[in-house]
KOLMAR-117468 format. One record per residue (C-alpha): residue number from 1; residue in three letters; x negated, y negated, z negated. Coordinates in pm, 1 decimal, decimal comma. Layout:
[site NUM ALA [X Y Z]]
...
This chain:
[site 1 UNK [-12977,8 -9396,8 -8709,8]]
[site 2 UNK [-12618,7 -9260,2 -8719,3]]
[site 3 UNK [-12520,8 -8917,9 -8508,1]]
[site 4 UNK [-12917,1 -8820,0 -8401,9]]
[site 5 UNK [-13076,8 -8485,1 -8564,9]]
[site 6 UNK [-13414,8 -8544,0 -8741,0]]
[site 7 UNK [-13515,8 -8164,9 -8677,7]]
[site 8 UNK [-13424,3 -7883,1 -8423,5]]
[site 9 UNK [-13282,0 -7589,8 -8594,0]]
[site 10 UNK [-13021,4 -7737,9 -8850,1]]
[site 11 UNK [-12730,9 -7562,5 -8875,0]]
[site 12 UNK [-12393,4 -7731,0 -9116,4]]
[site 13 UNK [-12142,7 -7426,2 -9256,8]]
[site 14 UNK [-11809,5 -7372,5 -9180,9]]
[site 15 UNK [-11635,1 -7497,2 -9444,9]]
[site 16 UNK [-11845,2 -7794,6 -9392,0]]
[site 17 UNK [-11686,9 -7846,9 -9058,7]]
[site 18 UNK [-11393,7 -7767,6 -9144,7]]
[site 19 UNK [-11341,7 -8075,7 -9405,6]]
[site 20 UNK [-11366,9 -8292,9 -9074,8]]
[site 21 UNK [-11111,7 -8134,0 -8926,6]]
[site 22 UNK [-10850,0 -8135,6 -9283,5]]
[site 23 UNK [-11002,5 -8522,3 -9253,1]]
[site 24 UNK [-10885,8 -8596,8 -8959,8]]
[site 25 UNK [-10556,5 -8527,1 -9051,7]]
[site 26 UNK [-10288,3 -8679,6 -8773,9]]
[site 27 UNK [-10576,4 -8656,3 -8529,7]]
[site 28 UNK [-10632,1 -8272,4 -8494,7]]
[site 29 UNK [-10624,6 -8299,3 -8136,2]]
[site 30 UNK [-10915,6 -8475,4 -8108,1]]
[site 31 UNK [-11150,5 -8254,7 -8356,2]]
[site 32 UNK [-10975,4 -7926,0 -8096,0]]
[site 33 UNK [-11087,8 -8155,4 -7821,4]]
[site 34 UNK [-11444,0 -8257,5 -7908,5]]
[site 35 UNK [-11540,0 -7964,0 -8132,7]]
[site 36 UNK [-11409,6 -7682,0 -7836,2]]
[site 37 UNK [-11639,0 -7936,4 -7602,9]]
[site 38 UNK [-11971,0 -7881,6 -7773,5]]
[site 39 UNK [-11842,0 -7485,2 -7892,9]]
[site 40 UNK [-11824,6 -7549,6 -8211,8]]
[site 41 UNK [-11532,6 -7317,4 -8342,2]]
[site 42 UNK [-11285,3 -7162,8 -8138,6]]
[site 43 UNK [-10922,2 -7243,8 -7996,9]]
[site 44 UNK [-10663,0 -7044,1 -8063,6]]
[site 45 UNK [-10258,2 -7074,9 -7946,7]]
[site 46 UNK [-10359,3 -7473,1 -7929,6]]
[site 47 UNK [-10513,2 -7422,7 -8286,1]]
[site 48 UNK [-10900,0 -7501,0 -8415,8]]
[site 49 UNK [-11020,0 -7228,7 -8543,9]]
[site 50 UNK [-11350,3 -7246,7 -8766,3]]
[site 51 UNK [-11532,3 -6942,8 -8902,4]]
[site 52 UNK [-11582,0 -7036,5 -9245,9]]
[site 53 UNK [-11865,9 -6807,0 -9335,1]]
[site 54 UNK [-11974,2 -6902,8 -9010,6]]
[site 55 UNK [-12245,9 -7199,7 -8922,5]]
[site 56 UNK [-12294,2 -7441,0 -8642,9]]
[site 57 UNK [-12556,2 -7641,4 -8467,4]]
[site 58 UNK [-12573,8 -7988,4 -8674,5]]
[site 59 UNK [-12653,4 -8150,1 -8298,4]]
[site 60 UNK [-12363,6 -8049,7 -8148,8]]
[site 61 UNK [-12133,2 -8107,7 -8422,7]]
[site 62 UNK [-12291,8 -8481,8 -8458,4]]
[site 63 UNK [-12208,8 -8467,7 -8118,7]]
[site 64 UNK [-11855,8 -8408,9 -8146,7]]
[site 65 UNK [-11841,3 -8603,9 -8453,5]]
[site 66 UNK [-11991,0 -8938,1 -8261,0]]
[site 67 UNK [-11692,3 -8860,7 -8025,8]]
[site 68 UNK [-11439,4 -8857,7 -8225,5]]
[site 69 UNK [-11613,3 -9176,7 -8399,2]]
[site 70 UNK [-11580,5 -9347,1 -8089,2]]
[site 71 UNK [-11220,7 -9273,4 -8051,5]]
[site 72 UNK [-11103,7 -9367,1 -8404,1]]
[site 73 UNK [-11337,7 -9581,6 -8563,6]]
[site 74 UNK [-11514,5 -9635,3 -8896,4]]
[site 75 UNK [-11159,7 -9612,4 -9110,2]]
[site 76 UNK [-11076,5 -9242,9 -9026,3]]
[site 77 UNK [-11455,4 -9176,9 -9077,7]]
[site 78 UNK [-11386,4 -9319,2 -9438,5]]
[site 79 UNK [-11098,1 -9119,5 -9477,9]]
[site 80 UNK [-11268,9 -8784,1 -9361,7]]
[site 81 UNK [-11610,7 -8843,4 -9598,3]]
[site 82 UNK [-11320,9 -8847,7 -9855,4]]
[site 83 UNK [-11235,3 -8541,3 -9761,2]]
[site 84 UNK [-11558,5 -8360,7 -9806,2]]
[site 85 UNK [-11593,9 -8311,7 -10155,3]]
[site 86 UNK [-11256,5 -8082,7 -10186,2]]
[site 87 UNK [-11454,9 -7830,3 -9939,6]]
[site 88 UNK [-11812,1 -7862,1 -9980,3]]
[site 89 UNK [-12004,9 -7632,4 -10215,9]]
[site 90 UNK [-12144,0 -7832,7 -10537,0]]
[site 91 UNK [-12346,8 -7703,6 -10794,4]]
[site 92 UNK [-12236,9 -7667,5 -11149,9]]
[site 93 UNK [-12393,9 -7896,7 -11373,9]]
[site 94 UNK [-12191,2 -8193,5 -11195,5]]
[site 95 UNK [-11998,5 -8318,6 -11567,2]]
[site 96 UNK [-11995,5 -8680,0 -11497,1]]
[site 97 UNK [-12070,0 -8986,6 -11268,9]]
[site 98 UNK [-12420,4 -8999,5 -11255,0]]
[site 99 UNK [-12425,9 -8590,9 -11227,9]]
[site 100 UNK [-12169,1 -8607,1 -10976,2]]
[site 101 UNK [-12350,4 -8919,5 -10774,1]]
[site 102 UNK [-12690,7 -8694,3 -10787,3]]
[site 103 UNK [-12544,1 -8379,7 -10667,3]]
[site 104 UNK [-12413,3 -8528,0 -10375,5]]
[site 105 UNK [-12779,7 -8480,1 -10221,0]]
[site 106 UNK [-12779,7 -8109,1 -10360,5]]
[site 107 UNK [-12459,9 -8039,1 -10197,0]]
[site 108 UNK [-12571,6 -8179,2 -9904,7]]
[site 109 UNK [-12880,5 -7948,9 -9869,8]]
[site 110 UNK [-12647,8 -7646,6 -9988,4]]
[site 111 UNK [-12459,9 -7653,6 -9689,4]]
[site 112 UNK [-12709,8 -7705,2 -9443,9]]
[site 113 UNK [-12981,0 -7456,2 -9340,3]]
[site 114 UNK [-13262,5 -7462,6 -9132,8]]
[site 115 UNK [-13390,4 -7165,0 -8892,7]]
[site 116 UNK [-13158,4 -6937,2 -9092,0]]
[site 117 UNK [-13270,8 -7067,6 -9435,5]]
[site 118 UNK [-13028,4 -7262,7 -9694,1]]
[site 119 UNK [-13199,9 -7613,3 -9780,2]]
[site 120 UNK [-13111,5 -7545,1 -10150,2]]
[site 121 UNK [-13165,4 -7273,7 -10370,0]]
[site 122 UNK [-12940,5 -7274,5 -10644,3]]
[site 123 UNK [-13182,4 -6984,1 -10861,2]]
[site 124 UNK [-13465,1 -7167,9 -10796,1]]
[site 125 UNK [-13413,5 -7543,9 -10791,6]]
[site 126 UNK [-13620,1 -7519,4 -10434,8]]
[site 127 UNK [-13483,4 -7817,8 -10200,8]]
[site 128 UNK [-13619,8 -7768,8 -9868,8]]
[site 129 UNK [-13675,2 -8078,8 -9582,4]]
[site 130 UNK [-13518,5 -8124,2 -9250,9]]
[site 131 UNK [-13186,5 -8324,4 -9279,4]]
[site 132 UNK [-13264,0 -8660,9 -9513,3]]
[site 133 UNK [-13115,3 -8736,9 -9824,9]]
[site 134 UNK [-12832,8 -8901,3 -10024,8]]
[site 135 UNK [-13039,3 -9108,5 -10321,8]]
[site 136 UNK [-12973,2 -9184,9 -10692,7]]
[site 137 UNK [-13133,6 -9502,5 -10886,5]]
[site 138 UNK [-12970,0 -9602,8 -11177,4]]
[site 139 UNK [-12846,3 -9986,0 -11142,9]]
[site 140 UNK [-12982,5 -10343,6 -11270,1]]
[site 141 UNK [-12611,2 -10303,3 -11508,3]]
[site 142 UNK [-12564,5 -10053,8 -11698,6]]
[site 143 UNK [-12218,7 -9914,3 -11496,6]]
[site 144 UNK [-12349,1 -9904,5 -11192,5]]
[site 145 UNK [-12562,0 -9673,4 -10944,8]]
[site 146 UNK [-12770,6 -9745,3 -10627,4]]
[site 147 UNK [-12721,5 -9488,9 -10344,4]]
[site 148 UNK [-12949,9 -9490,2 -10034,3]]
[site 149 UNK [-12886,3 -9251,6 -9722,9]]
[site 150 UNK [-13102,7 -9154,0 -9469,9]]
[site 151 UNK [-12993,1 -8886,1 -9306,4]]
[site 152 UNK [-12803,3 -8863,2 -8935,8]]
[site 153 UNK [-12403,1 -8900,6 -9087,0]]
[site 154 UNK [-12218,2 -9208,5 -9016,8]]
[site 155 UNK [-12199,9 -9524,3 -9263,9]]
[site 156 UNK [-11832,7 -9513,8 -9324,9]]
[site 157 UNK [-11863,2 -9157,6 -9375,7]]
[site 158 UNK [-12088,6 -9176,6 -9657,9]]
[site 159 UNK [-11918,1 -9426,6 -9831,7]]
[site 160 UNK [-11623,8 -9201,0 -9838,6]]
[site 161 UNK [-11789,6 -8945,7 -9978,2]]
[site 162 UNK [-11968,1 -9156,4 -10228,9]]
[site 163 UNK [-11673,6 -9286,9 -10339,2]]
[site 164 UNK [-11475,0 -8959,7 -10353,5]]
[site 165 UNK [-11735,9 -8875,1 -10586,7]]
[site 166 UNK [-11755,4 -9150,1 -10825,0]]
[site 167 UNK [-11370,9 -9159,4 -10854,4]]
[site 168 UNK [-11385,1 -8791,0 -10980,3]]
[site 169 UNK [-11514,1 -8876,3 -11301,0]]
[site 170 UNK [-11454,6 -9244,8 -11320,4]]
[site 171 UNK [-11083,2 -9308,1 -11067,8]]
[site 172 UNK [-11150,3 -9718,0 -11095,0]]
[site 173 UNK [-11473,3 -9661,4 -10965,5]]
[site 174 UNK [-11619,4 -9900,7 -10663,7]]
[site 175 UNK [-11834,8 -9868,1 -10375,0]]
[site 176 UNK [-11942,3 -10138,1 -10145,6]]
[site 177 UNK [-12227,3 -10133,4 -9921,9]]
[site 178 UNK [-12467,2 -10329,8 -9924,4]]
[site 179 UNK [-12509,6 -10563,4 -9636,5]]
[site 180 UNK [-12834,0 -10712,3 -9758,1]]
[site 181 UNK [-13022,5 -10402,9 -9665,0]]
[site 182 UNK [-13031,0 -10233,4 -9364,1]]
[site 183 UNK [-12784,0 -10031,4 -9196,5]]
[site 184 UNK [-12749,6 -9705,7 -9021,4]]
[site 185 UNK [-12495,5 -9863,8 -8762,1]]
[site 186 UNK [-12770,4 -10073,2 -8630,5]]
[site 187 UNK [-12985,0 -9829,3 -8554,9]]
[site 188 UNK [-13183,4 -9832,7 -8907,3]]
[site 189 UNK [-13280,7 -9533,9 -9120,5]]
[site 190 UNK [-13084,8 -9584,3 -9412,3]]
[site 191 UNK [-12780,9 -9745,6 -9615,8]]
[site 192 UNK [-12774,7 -9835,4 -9919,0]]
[site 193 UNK [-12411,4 -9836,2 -10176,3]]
[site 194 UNK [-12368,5 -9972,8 -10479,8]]
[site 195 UNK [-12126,5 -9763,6 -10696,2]]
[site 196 UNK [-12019,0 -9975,8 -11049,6]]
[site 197 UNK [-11704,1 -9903,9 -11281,5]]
């Protein structure tokens, strides 16, 4: 189910954050609105300011996010999972589409922690629970992947971030989702993409 926490205690990074905000692009004055609502960041001579070594409460910037959801829709949500790989940490080993399709989870746990502890240790290969997961299958064809995500993020926002990442190692790539399953938007657990180039 989109916008709800699975655990207490999450926290998201700054730079994290931020990409919503450099996402949102002609619509700043909603993230200032909503994220100054639920404290997330501070405002500064009419500006957002996020700390980026800083971290924030995944509820409240759900929260905020659901808000500014609301106001805009699933298009902008698109357009701001777009913007998250140019901001978001990502390990190294990402050299390709299938790579870059299974580190989307890794990322994801990178820049979330839980009670003060990252979800991914990059020395140690240790992925920790608490926030869901973006999945990888390989597809019935031979170009293609199956992604399902359960976790609390929007649909349309996970699309756009799926496809951001398939199109930086293959630019024709495709993502649709895949109505035949179920979907996060009414009120399941997961979606499920199917990337092919």
């Amino acid at each position: 189910m989109q916008f709800k926490i699975f655990e207490p205690g999450i926290e998201v990074n700054g730079p994290t954050v931020y990409s919503i905000i450099a996402g949102l692009g002609y619509f700043t004055n909603l993230s200032r609105r909503y994220f100054s609502q639920v404290h997330i960041g501070e405002v500064i001579h009419k500006q957002l300011h996020i700390d980026m070594n800083g971290w924030y409460p995944q509820e409240a910037w759900l929260k905020a996010f659901e808000n500014i959801a609301n106001q805009v829709g699933d298009r902008v949500l698109f357009t701001i999972g777009l913007s998250i790989p140019a901001n978001a940490q990502f390990p190294p080993w990402v050299v390709d589409i299938h790579s870059a399709i299974r580190a989307i989870d890794v990322a994801y746990h990178l820049n979330h922690r839980k009670n003060g502890r990252e979800l991914f240790d990059l020395k140690t290969g240790v992925m920790h629970e608490g926030i869901g997961h973006y999945g990888y299958l390989q597809g019935v064809e031979q170009r293609q992947i199956i992604s399902v995500s359960t976790n609390p993020y929007p649909c349309a926002f996970d699309h756009g971030i799926i496809t951001a990442m398939a199109q930086q190692f293959e630019p024709y790539a495709q993502v649709i989702h895949d109505d035949s399953k179920e979907c996060r938007k009414k009120g399941a657990e997961s979606c499920t993409y199917i990337v092919s180039w």
